[in-house]
C-alpha atoms as a printed R data frame, in Angstrom:
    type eleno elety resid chain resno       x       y       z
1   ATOM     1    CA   UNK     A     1  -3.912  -8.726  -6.061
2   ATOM     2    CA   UNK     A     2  -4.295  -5.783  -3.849
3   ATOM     3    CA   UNK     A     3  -2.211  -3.499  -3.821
4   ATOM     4    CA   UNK     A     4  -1.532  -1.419  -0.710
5   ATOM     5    CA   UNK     A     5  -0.035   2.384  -0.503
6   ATOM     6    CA   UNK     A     6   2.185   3.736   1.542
7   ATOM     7    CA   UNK     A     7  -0.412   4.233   4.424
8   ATOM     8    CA   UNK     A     8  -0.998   1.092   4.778
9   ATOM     9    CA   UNK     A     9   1.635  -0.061   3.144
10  ATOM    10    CA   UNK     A    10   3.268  -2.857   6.234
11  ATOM    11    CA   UNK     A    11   0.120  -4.543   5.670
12  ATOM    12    CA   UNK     A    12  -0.643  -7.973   5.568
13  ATOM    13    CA   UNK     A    13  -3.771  -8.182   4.240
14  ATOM    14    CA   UNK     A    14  -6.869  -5.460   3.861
15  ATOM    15    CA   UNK     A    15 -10.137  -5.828   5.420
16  ATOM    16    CA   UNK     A    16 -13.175  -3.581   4.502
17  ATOM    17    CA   UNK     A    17 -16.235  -3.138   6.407
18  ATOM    18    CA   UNK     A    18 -19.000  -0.904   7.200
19  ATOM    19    CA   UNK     A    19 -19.885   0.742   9.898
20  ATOM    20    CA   UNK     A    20 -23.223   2.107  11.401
21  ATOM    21    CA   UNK     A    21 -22.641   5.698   9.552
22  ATOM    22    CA   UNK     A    22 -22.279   4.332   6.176
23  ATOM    23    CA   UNK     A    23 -18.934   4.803   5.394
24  ATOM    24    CA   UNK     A    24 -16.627   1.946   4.118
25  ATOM    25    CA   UNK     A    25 -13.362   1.385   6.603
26  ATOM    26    CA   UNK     A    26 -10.140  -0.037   5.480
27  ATOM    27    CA   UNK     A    27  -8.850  -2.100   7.838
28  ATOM    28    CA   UNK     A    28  -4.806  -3.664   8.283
29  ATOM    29    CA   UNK     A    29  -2.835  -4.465  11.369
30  ATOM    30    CA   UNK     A    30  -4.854  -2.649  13.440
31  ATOM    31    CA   UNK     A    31  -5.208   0.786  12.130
32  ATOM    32    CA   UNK     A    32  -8.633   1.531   9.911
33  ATOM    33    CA   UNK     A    33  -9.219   4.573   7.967
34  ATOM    34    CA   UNK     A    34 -12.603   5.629   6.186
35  ATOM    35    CA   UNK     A    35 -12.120   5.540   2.095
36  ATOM    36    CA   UNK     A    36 -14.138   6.201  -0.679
37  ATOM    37    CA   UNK     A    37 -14.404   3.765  -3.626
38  ATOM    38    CA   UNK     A    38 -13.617   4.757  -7.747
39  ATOM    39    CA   UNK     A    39 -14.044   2.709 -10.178
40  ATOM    40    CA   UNK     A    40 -10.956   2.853 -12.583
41  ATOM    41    CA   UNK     A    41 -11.065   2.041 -16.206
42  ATOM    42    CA   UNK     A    42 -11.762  -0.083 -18.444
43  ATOM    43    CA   UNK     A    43 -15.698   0.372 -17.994
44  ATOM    44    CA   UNK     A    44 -16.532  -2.778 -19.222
45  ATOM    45    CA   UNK     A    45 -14.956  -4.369 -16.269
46  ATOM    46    CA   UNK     A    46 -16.682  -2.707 -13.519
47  ATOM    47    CA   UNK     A    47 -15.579  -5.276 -10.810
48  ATOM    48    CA   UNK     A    48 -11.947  -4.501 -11.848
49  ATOM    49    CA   UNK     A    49  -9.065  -2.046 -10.463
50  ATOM    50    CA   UNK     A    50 -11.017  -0.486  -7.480
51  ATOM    51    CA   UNK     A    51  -9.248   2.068  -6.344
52  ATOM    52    CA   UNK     A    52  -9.754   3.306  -2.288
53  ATOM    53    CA   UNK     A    53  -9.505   6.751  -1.386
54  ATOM    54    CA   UNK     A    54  -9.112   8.970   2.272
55  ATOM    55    CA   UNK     A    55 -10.813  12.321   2.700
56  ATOM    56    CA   UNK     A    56  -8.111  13.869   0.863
57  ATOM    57    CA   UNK     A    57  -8.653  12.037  -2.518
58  ATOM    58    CA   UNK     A    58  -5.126   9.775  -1.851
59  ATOM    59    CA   UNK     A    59  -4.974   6.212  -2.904
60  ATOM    60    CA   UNK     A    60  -5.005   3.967  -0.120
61  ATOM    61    CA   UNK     A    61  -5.322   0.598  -1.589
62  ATOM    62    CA   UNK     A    62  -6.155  -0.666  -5.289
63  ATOM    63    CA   UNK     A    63  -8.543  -3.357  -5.465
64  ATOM    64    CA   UNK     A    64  -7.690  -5.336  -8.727
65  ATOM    65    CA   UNK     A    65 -10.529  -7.644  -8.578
66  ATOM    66    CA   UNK     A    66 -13.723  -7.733  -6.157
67  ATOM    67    CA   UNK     A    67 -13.154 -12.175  -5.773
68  ATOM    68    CA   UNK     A    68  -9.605 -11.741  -4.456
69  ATOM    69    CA   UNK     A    69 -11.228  -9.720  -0.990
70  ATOM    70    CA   UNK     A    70 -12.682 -11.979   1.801
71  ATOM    71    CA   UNK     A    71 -17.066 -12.711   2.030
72  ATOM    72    CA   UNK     A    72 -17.284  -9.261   4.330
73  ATOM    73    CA   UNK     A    73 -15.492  -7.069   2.536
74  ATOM    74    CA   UNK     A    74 -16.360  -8.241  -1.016
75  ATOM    75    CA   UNK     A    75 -20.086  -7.769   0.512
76  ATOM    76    CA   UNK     A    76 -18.887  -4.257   2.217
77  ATOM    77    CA   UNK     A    77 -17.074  -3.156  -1.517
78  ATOM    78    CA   UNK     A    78 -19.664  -4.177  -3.612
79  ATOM    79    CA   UNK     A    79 -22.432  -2.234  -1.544
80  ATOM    80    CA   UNK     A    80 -20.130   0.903  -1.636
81  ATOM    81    CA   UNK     A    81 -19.842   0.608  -5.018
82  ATOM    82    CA   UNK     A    82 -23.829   0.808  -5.710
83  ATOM    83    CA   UNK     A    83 -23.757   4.042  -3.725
84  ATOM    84    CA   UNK     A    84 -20.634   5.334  -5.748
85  ATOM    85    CA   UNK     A    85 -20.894   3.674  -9.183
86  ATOM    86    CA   UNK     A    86 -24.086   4.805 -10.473
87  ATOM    87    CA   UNK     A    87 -23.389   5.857 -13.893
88  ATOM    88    CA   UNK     A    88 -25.735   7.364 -16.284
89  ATOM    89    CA   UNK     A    89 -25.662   6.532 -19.970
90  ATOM    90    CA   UNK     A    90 -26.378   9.502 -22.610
91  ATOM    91    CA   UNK     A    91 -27.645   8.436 -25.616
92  ATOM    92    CA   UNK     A    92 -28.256  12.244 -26.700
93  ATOM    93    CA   UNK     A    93 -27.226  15.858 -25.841
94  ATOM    94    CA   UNK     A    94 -30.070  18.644 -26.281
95  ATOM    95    CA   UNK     A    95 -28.333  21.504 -24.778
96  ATOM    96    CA   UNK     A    96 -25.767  22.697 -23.287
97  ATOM    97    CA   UNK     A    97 -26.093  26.496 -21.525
98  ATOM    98    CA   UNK     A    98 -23.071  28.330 -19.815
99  ATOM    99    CA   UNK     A    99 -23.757  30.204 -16.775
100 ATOM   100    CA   UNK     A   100 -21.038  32.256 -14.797
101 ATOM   101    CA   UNK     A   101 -18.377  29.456 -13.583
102 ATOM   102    CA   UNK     A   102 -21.420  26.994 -14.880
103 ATOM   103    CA   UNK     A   103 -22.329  25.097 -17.831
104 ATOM   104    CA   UNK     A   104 -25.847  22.979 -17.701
105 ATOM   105    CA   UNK     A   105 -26.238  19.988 -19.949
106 ATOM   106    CA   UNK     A   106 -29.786  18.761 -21.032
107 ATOM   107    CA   UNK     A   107 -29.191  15.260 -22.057
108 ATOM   108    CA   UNK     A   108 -31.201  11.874 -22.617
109 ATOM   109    CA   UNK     A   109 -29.932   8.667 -21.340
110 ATOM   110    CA   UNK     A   110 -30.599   4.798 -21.108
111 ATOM   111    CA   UNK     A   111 -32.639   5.925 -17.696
112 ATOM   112    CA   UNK     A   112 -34.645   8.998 -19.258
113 ATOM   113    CA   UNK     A   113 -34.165  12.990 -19.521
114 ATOM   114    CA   UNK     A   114 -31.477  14.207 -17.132
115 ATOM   115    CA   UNK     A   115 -30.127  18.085 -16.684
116 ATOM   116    CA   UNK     A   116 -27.175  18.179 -14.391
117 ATOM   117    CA   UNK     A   117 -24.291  20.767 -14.432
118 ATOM   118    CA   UNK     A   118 -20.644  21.080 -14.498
119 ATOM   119    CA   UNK     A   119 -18.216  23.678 -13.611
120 ATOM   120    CA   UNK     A   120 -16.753  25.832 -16.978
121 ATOM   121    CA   UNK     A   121 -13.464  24.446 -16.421
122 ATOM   122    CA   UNK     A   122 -14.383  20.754 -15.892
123 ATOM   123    CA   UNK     A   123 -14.039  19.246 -19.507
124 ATOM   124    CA   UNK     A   124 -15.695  16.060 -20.846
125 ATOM   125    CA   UNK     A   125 -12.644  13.235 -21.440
126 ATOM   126    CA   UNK     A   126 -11.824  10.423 -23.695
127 ATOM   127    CA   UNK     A   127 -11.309   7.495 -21.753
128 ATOM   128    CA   UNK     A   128  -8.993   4.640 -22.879
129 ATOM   129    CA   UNK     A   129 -11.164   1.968 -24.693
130 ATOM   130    CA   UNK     A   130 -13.487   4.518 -26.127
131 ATOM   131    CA   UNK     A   131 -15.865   6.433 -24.846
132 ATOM   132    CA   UNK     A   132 -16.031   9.631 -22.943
133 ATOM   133    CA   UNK     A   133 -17.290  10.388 -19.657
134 ATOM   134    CA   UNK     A   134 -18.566  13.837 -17.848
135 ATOM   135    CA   UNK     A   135 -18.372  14.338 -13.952
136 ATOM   136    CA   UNK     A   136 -20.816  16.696 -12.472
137 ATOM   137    CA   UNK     A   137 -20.860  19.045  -9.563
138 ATOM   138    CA   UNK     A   138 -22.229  16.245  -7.471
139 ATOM   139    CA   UNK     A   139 -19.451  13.845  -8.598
140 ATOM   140    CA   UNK     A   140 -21.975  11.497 -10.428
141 ATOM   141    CA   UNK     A   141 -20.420  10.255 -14.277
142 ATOM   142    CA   UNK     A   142 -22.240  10.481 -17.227
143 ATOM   143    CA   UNK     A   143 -20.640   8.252 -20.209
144 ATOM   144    CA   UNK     A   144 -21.246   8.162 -23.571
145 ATOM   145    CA   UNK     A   145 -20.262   4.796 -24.785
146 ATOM   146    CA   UNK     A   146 -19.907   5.599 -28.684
147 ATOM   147    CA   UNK     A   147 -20.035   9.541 -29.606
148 ATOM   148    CA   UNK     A   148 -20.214   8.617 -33.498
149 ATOM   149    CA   UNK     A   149 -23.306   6.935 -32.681
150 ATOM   150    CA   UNK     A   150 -24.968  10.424 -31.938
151 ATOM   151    CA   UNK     A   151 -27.049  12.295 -33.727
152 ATOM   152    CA   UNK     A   152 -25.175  14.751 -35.502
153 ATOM   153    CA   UNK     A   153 -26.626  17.576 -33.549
154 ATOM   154    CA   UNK     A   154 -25.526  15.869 -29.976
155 ATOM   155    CA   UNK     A   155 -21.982  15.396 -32.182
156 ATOM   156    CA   UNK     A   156 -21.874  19.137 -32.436
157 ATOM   157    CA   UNK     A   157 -22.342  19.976 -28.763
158 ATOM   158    CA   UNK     A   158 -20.247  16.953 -27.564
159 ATOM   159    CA   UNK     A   159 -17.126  18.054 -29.488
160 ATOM   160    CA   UNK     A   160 -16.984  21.633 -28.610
161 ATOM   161    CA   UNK     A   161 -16.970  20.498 -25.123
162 ATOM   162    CA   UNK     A   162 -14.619  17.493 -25.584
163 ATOM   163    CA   UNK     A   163 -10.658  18.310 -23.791
């Protein structure tokens, strides 16, 4: 099902497409707005509960499941959602340094050694299902599918950190 907010909310049915600049449109009865795609929990369902956003972060439109859109915008979704969805996996922390309004995290993850930062007042959450995931300044997630698995050292630095 897909659910529509109160933008779009008279519509009949939601088309997504996109255009020459990149961005994903939603489309209904006429009027089309540019959104963003985030992926909402659980994380082992990644085609699940797609959730479309305007410029100002708003929910437009949740997508419960990619197979219940039409060809084009399933196509149109699912190509927004490489761009948007690329999660990292850490398997182990090696540092974390705090800057002014900064804190840098040296990790490795399923894809190699990463360093990325967030802000000191952006805290790594649980999410439901297990796990935790960290957003960084660039908006890309970082998720760490079972902390106890850790080495006790990347334990340590995960749990002071942990909201």
């Amino acid at each position: 099902m897909v659910r529509l907010n109160r933008t779009m909310e008279k519509a009949t049915r939601l088309l997504l497409e996109r255009r020459g600049d990149g961005q994903l449109w939603a489309i209904s009865n006429g009027a089309s707005l540019p959104v963003r795609v985030h992926r909402c929990f659980p994380w082992s369902e990644p085609d699940q509960f797609l959730s479309l956003r305007d410029q100002e972060n708003q929910e437009v439109a949740m997508v419960t499941h990619l197979d219940e859109l039409e060809t084009e915008s399933r196509e149109a979704l699912a190509a927004s959602l490489l761009e948007a969805g690329f999660v990292l996996r850490v398997t182990r922390i090696v540092e974390i340094d705090e800057e002014v309004e900064i804190r840098t995290w040296k990790v490795e993850t399923e894809q190699g050694s990463r360093s990325f930062q967030t802000k000191l007042d952006d805290w790594p959450w649980e999410v439901p299902g297990g796990g935790i995931v960290i957003r960084d300044v660039a908006g890309d997630l970082y998720y760490i599918a079972d902390p106890e698995a850790m080495d006790e050292k990347s334990q340590k630095w995960l749990w002071a950190f942990v909201d």
